[in-house]
C-alpha positions as CSV (number, residue, x, y, z in Angstrom):
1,X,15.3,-2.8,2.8
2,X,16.0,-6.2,3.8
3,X,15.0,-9.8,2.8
4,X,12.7,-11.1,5.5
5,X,14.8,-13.9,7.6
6,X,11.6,-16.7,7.6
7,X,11.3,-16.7,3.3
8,X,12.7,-19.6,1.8
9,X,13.2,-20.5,-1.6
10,X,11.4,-23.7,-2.7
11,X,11.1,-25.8,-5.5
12,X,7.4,-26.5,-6.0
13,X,6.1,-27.6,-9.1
14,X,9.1,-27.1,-10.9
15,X,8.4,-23.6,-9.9
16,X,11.1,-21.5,-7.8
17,X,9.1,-20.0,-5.3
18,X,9.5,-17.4,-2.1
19,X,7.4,-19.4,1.0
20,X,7.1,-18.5,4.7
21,X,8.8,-21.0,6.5
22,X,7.2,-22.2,9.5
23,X,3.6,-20.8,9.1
24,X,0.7,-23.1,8.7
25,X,-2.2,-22.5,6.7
26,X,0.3,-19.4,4.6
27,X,-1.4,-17.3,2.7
28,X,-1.0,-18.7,-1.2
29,X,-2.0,-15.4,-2.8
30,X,1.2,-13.8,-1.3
31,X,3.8,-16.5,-3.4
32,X,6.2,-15.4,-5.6
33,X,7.6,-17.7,-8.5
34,X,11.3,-16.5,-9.4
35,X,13.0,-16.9,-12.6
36,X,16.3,-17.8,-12.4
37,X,18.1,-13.9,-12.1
38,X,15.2,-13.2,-9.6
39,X,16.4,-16.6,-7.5
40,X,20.0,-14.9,-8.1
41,X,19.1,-11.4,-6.9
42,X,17.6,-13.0,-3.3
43,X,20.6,-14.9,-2.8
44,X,22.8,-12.0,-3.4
45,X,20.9,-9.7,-0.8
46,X,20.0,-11.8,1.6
47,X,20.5,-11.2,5.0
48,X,22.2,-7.5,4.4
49,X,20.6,-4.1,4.1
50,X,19.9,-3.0,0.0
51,X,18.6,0.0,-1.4
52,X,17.1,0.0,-4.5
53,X,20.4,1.4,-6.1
54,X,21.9,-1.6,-4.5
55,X,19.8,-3.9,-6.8
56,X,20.2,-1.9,-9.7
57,X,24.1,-2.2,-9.5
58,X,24.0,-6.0,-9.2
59,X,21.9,-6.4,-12.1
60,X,24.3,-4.0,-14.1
61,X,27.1,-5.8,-13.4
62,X,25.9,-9.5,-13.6
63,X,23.8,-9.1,-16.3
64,X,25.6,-6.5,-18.3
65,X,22.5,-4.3,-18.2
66,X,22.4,-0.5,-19.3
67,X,21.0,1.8,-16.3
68,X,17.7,2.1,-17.4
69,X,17.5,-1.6,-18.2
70,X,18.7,-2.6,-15.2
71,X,16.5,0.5,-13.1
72,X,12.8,-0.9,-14.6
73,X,13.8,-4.8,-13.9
74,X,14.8,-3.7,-10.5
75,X,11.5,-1.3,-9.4
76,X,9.9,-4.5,-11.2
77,X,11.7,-6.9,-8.5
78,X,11.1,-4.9,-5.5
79,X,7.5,-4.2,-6.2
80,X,6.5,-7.8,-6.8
81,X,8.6,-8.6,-3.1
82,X,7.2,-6.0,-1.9
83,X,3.7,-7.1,-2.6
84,X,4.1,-10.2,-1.7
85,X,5.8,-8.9,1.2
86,X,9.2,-11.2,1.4
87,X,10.9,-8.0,2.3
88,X,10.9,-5.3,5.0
89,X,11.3,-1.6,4.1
């Protein structure tokens, strides 16, 4: 997986938020709000090829997560990106 190039993060209404830069007219329904560990997580990966395991290890080792903690908040974080699709498989 990788974090597409164009997303940005942006601060919109006091809200953290993924956006296409670039596009006009983007698609609203597709924006992703991030909390501050999900603003964290994009940062860390961006630009560099992750697996899922990837994501799993950097939330166990920032956050001091347990494994199966840190495996449902990262399927959680991939599945919203991927839906709002901010990142290539």
């Amino acid at each position: 997986m990788r974090t597409k190039k164009e997303i940005v993060i942006k601060d919109i209404a006091g809200e953290r938020v993924a956006i296409r830069q670039g596009r006009a007219g983007a698609d609203l329904t597709k924006i992703i709000a991030f909390n501050p560990s999900a603003e964290w997580l994009w940062h860390q990966l961006s630009g560099k090829d992750f697996s899922e395991e990837d994501v799993i290890d950097l939330l166990m080792t920032e956050y001091s997560l347990d494994k199966t903690t840190a495996t449902a908040d990262a399927k959680k974080w991939l599945d919203q990106c991927i839906k709002a699709e901010i990142i290539d498989l």
